[in-house]
Backbone as XML, in Angstrom:
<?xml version="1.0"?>
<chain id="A" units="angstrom">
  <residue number="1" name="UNK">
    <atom name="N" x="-25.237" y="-33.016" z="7.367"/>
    <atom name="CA" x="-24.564" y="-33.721" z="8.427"/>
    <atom name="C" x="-25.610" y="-34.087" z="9.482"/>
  </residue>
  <residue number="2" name="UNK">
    <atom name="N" x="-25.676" y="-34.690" z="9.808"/>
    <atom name="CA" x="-26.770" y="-35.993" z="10.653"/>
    <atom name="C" x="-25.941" y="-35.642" z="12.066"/>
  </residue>
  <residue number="3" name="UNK">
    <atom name="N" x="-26.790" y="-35.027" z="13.387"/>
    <atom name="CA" x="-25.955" y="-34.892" z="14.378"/>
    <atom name="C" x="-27.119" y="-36.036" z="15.678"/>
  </residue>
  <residue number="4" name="UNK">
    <atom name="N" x="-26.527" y="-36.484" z="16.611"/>
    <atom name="CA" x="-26.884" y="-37.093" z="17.543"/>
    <atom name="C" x="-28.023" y="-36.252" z="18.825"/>
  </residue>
  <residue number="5" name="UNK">
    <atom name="N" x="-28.779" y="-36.769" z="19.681"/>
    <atom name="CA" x="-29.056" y="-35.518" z="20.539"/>
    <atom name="C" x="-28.197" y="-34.921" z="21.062"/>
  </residue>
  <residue number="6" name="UNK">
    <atom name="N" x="-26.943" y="-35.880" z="21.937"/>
    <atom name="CA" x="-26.013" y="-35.465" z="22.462"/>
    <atom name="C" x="-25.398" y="-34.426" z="21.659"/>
  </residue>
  <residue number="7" name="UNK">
    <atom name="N" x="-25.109" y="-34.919" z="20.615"/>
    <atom name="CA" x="-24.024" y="-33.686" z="19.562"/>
    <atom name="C" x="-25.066" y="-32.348" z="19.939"/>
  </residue>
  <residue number="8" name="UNK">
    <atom name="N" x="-26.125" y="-32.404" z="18.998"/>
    <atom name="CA" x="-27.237" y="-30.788" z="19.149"/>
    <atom name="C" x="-26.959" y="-30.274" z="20.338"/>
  </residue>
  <residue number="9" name="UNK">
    <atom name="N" x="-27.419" y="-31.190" z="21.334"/>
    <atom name="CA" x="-27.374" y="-30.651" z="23.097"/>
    <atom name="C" x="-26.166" y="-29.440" z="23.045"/>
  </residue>
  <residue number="10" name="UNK">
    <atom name="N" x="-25.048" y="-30.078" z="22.428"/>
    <atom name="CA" x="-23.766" y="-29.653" z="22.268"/>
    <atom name="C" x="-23.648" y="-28.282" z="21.500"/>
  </residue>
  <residue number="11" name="UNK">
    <atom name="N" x="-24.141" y="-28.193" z="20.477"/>
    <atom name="CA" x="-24.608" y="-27.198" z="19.655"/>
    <atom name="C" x="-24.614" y="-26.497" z="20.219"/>
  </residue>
  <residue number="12" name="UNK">
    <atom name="N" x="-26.060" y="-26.666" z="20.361"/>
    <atom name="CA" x="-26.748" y="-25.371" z="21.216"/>
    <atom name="C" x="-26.041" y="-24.927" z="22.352"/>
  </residue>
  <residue number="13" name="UNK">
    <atom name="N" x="-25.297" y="-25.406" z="22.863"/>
    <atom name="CA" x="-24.546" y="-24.788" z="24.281"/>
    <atom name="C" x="-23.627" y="-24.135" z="23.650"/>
  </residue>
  <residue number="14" name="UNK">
    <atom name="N" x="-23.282" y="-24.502" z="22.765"/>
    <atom name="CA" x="-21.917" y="-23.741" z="22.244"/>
    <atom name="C" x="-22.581" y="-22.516" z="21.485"/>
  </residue>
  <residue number="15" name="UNK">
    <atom name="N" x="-23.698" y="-22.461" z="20.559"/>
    <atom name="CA" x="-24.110" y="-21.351" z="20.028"/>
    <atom name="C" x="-25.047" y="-20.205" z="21.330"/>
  </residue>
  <residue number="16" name="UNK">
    <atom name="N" x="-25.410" y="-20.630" z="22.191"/>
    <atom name="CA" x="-25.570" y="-20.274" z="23.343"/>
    <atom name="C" x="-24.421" y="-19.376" z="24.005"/>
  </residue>
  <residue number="17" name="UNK">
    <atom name="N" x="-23.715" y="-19.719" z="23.902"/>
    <atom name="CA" x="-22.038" y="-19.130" z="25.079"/>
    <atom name="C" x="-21.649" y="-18.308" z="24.019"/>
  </residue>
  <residue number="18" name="UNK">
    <atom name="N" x="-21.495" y="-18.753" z="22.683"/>
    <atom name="CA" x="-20.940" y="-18.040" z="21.562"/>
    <atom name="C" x="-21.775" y="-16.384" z="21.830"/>
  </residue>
  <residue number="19" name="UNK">
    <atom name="N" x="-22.911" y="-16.637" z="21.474"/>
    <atom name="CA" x="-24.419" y="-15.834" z="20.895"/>
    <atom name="C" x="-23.927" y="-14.956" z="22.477"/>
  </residue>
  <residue number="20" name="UNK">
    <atom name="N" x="-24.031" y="-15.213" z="23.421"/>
    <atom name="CA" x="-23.996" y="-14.241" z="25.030"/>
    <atom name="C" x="-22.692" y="-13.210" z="24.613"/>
  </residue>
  <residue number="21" name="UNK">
    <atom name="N" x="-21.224" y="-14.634" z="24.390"/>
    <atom name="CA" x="-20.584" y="-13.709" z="24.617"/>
    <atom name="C" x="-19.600" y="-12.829" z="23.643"/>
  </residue>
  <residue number="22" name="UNK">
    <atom name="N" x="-20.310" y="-12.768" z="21.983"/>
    <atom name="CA" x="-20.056" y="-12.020" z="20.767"/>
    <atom name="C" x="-20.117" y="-10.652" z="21.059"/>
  </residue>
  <residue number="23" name="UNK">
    <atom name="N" x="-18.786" y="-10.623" z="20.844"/>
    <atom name="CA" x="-18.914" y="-8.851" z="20.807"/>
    <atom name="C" x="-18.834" y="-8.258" z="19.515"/>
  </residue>
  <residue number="24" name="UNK">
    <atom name="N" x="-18.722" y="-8.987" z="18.563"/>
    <atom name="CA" x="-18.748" y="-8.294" z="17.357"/>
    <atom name="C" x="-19.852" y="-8.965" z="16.299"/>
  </residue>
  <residue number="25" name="UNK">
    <atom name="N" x="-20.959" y="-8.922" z="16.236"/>
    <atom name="CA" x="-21.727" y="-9.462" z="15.645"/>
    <atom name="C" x="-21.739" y="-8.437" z="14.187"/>
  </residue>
  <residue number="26" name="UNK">
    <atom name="N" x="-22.121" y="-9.174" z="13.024"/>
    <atom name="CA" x="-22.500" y="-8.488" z="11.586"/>
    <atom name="C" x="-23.982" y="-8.001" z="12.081"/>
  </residue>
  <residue number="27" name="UNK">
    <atom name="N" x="-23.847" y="-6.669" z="12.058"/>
    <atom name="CA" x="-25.679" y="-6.430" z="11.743"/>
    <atom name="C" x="-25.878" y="-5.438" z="10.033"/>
  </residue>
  <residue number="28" name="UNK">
    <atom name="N" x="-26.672" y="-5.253" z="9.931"/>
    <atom name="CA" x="-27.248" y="-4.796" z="8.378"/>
    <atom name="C" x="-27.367" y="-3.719" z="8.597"/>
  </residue>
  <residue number="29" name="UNK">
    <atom name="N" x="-27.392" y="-3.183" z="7.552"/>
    <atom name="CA" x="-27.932" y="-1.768" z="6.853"/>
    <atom name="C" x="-28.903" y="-1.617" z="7.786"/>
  </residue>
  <residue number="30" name="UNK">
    <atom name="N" x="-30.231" y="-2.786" z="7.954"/>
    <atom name="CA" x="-31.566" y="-2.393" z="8.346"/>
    <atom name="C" x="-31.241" y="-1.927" z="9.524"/>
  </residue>
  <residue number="31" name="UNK">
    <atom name="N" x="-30.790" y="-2.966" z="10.056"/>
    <atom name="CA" x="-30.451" y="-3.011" z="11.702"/>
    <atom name="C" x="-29.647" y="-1.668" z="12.066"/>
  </residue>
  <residue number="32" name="UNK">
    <atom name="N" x="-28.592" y="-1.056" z="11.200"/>
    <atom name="CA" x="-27.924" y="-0.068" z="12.138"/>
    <atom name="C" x="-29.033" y="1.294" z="12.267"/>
  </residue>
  <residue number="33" name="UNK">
    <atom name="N" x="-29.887" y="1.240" z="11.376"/>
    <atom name="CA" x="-30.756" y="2.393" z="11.133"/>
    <atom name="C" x="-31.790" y="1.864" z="12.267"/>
  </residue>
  <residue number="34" name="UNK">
    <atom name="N" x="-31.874" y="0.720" z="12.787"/>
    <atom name="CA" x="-33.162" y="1.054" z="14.030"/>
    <atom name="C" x="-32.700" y="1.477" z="15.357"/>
  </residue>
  <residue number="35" name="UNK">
    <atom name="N" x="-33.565" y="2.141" z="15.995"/>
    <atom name="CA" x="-33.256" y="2.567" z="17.266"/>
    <atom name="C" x="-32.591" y="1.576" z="18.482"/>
  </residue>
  <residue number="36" name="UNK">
    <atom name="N" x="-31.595" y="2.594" z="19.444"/>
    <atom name="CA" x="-30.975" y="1.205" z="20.426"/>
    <atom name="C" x="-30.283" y="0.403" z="19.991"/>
  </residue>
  <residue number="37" name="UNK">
    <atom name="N" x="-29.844" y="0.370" z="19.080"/>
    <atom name="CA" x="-29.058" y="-0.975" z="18.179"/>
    <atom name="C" x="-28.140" y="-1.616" z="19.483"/>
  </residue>
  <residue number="38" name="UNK">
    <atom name="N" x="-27.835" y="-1.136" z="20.233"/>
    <atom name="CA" x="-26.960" y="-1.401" z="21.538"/>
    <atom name="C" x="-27.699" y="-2.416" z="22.525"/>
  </residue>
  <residue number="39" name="UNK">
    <atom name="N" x="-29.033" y="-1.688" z="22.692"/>
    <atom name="CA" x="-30.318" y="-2.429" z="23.222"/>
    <atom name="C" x="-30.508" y="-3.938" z="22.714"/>
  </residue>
  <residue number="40" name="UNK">
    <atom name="N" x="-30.711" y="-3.784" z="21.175"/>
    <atom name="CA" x="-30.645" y="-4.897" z="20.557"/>
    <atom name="C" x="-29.834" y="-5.995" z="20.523"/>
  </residue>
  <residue number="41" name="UNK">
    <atom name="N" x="-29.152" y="-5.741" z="20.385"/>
    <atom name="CA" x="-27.862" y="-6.790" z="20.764"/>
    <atom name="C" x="-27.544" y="-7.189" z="22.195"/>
  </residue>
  <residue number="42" name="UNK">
    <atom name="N" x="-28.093" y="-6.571" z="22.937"/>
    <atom name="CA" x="-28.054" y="-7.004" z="23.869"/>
    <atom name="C" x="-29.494" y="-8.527" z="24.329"/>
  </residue>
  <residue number="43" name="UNK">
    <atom name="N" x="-30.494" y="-7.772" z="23.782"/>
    <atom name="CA" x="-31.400" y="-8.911" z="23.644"/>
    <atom name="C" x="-31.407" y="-10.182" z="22.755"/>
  </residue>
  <residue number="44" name="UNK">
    <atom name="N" x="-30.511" y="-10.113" z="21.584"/>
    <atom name="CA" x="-29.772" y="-11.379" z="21.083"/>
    <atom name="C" x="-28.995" y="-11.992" z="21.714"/>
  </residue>
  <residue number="45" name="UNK">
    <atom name="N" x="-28.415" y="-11.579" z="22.882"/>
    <atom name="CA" x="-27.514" y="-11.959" z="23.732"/>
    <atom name="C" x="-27.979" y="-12.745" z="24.916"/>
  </residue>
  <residue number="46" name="UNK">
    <atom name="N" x="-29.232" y="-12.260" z="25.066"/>
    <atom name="CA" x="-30.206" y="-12.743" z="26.168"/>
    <atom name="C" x="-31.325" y="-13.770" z="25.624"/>
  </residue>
  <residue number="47" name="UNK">
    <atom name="N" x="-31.507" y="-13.808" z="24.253"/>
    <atom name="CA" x="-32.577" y="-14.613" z="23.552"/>
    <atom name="C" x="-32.793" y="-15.996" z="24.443"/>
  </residue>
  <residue number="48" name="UNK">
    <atom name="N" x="-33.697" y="-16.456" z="24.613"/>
    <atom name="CA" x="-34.385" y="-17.449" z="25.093"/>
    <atom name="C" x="-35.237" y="-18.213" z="24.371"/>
  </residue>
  <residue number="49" name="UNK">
    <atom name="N" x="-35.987" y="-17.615" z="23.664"/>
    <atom name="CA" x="-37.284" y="-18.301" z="23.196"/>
    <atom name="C" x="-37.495" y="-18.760" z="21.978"/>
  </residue>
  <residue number="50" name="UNK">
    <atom name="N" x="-36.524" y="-19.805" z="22.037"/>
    <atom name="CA" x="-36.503" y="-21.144" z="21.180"/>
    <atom name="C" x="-37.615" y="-21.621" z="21.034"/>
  </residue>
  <residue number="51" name="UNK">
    <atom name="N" x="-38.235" y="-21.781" z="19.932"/>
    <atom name="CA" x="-39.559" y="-23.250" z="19.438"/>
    <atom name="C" x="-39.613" y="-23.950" z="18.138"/>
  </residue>
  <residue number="52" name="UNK">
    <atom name="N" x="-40.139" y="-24.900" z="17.969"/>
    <atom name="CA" x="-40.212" y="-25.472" z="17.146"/>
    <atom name="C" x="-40.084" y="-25.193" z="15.906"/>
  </residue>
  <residue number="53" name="UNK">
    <atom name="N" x="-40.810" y="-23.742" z="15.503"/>
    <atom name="CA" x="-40.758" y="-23.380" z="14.127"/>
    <atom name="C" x="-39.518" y="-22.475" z="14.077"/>
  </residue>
  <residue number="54" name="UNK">
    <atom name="N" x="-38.965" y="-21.818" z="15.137"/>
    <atom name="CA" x="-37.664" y="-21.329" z="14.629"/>
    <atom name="C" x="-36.791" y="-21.678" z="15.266"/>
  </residue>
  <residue number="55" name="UNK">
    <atom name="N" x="-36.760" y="-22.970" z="15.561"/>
    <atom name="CA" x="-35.381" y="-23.759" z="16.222"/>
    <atom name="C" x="-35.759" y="-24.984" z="15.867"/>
  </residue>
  <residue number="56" name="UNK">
    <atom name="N" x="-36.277" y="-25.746" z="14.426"/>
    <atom name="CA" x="-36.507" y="-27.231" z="14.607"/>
    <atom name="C" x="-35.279" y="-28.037" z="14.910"/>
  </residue>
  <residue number="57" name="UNK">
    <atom name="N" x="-34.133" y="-27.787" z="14.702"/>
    <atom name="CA" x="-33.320" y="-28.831" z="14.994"/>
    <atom name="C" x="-32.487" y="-28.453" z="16.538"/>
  </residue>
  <residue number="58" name="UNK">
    <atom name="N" x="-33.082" y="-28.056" z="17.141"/>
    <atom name="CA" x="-32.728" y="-27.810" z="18.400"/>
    <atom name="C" x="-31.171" y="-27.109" z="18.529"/>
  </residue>
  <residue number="59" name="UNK">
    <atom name="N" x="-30.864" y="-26.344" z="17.485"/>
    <atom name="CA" x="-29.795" y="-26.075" z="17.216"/>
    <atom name="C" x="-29.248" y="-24.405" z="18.121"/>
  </residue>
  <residue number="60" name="UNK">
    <atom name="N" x="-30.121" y="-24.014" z="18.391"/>
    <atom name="CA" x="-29.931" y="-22.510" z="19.038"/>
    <atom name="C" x="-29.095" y="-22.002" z="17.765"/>
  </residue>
  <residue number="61" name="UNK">
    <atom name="N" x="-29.199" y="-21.443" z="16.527"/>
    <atom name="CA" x="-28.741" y="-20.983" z="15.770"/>
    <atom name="C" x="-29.417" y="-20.144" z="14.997"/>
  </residue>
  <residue number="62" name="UNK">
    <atom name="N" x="-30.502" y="-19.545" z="15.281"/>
    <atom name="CA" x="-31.480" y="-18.607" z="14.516"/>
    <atom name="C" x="-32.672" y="-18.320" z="15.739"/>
  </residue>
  <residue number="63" name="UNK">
    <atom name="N" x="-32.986" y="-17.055" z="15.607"/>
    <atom name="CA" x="-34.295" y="-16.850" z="16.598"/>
    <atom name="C" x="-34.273" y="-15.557" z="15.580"/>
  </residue>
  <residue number="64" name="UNK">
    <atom name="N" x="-35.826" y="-15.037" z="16.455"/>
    <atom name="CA" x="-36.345" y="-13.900" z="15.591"/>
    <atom name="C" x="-36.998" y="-12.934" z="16.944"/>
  </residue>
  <residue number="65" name="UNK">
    <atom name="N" x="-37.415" y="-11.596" z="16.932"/>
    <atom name="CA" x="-37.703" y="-10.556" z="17.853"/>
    <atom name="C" x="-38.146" y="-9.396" z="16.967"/>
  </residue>
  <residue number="66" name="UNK">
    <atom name="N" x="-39.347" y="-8.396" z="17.919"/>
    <atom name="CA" x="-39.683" y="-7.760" z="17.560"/>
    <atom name="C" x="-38.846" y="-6.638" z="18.116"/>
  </residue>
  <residue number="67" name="UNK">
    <atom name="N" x="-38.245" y="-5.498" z="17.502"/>
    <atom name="CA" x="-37.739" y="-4.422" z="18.073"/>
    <atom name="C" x="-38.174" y="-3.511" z="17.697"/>
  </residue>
  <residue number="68" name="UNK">
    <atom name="N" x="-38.313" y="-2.320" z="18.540"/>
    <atom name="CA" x="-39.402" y="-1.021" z="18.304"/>
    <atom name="C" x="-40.274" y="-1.070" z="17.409"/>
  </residue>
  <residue number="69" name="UNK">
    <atom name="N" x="-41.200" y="-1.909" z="16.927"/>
    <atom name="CA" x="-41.880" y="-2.113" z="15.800"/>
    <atom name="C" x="-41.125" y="-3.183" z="14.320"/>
  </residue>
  <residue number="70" name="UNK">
    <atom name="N" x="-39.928" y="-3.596" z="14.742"/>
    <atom name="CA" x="-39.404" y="-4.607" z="13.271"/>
    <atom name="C" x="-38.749" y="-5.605" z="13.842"/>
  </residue>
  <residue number="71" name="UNK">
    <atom name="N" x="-39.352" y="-6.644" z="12.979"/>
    <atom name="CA" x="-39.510" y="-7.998" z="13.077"/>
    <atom name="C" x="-37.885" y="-7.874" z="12.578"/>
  </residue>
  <residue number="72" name="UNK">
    <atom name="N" x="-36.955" y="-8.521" z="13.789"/>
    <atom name="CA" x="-35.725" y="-8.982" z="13.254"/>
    <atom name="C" x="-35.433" y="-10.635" z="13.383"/>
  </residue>
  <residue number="73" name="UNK">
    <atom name="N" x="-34.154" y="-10.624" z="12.553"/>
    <atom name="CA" x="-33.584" y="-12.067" z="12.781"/>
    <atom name="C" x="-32.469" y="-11.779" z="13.078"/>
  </residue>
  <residue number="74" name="UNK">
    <atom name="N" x="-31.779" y="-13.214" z="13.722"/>
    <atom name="CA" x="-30.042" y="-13.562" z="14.180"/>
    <atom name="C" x="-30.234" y="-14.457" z="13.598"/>
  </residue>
  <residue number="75" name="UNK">
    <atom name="N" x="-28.586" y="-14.770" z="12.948"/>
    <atom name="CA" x="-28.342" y="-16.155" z="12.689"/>
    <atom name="C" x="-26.971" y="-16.200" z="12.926"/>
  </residue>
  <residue number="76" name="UNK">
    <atom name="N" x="-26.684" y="-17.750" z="13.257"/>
    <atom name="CA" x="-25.090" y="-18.288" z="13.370"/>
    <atom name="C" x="-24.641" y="-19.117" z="12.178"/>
  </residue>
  <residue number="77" name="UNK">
    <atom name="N" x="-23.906" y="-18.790" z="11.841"/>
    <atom name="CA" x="-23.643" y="-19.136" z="10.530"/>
    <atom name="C" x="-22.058" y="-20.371" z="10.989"/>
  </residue>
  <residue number="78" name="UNK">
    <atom name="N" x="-21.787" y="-21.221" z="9.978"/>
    <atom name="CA" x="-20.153" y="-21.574" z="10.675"/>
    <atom name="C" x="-19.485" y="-22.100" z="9.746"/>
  </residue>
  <residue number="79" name="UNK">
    <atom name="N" x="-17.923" y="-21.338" z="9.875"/>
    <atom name="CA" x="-17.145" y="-21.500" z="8.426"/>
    <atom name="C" x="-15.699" y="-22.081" z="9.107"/>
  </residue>
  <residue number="80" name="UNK">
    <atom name="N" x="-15.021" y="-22.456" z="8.434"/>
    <atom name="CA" x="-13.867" y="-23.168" z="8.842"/>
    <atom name="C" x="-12.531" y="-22.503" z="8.920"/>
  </residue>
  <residue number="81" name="UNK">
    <atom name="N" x="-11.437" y="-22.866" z="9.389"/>
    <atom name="CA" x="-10.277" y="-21.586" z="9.446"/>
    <atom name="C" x="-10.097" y="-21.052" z="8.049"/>
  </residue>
  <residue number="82" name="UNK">
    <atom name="N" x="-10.164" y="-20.937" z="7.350"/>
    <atom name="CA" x="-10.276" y="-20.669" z="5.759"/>
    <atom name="C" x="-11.339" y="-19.767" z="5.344"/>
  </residue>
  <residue number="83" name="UNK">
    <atom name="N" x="-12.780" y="-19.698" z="6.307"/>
    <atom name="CA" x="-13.536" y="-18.951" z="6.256"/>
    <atom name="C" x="-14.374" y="-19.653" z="5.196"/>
  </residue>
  <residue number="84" name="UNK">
    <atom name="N" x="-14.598" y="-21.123" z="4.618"/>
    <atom name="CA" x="-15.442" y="-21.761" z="3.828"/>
    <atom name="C" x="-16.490" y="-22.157" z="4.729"/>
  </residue>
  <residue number="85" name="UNK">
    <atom name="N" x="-17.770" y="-21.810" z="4.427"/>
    <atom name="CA" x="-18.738" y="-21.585" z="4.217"/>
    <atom name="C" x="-19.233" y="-23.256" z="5.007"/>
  </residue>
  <residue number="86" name="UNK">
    <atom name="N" x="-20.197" y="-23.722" z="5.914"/>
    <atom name="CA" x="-20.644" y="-24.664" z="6.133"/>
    <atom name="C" x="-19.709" y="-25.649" z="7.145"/>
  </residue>
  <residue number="87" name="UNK">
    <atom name="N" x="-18.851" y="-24.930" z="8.382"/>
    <atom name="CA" x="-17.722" y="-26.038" z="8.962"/>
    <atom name="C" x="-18.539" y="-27.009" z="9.752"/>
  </residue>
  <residue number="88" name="UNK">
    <atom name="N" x="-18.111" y="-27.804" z="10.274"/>
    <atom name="CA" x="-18.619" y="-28.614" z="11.133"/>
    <atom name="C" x="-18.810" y="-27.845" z="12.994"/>
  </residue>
  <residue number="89" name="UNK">
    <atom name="N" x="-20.030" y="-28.111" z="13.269"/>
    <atom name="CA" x="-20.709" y="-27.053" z="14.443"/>
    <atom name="C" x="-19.809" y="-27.813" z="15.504"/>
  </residue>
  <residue number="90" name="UNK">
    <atom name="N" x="-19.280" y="-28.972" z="15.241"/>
    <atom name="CA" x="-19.086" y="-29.368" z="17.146"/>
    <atom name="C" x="-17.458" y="-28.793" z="16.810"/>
  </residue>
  <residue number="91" name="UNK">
    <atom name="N" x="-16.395" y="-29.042" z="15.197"/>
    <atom name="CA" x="-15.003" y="-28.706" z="15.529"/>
    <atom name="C" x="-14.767" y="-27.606" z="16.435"/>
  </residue>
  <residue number="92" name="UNK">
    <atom name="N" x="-13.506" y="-28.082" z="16.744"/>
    <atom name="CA" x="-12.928" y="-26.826" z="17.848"/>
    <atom name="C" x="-12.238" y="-25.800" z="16.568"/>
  </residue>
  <residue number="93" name="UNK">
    <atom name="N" x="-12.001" y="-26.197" z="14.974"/>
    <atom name="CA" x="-12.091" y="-25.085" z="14.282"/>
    <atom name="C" x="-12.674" y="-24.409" z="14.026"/>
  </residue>
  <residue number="94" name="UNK">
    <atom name="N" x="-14.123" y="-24.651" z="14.058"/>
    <atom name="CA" x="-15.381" y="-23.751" z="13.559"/>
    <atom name="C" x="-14.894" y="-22.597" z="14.295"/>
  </residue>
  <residue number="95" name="UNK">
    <atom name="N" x="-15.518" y="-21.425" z="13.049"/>
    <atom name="CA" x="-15.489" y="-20.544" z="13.858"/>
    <atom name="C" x="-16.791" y="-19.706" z="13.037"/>
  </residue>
  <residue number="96" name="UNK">
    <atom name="N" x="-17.607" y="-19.527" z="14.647"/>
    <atom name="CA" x="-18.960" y="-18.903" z="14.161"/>
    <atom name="C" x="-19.111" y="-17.589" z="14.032"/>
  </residue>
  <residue number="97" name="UNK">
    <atom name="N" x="-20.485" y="-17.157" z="12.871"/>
    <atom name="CA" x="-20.768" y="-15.420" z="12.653"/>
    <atom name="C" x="-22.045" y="-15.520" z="13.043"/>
  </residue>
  <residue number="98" name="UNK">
    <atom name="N" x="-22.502" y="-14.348" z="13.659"/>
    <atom name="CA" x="-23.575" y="-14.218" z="14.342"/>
    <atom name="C" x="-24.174" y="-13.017" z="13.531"/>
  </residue>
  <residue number="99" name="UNK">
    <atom name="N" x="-25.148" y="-12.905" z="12.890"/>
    <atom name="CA" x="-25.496" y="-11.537" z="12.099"/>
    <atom name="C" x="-26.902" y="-11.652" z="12.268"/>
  </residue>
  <residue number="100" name="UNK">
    <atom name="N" x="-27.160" y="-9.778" z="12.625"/>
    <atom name="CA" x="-28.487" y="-9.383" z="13.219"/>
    <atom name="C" x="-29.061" y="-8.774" z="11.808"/>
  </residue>
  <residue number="101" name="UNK">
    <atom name="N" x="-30.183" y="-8.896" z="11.527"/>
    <atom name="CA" x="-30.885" y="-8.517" z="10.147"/>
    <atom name="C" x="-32.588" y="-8.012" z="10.669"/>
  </residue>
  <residue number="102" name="UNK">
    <atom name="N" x="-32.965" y="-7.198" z="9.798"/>
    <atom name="CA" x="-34.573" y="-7.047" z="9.642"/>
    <atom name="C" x="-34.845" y="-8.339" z="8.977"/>
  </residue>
  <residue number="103" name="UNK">
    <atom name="N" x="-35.967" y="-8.505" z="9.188"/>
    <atom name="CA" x="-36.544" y="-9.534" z="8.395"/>
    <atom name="C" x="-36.754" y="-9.849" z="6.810"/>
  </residue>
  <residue number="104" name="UNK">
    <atom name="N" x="-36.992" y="-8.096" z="6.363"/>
    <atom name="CA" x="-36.851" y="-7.785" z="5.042"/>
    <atom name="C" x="-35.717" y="-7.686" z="4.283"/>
  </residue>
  <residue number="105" name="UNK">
    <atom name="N" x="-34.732" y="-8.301" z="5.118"/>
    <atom name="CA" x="-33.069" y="-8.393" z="4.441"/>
    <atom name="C" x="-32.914" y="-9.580" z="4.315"/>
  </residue>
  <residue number="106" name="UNK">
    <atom name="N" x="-33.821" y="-10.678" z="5.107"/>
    <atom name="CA" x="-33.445" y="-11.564" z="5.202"/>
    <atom name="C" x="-33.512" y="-12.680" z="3.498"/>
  </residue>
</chain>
């Protein structure tokens, strides 16, 4: 799906507000076994530092962080009321998953 700047702009604000204000995010196996996991999620919540190589489409939908020593990832994933796989990011049906992973899960 081919989105506009305006649309992305859009995106990202919405995976932005989403990403702050998720209280139930999927995290992994890896993730519940590292320290602070509370900590952590809280700094997915706060993520900022979007660039090029892990945000090319300006989408705010993936970033990566180092925590106590492991390289993690987030991602927003978005599925439709049905829960199929790939919805459209701007519907007001989407409904997004936010899941925290080690890198080595990824």
């Amino acid at each position: 799906m081919s989105y506009s700047q305006v649309d992305i702009d859009e995106i990202a604000s919405k995976n932005d507000l989403f990403r702050a204000m998720c209280f139930t995010p999927l995290i992994t196996r890896g993730v519940q076994e590292l320290d602070d996991v509370f900590g952590l999620i809280q700094a997915v919540r706060r993520f900022t530092e979007f660039d090029e190589d892990s945000d090319p489409y300006g989408e705010h939908d993936f970033g990566s962080l180092v925590w106590y020593g492991t390289k993690v990832f987030w991602k927003i994933d978005y599925y439709d009321q049905e829960l199929k796989y790939g919805s459209d990011a701007l519907s007001d049906e989407c409904r997004r998953v936010l899941t925290i992973m080690t890198a080595e899960e990824y």
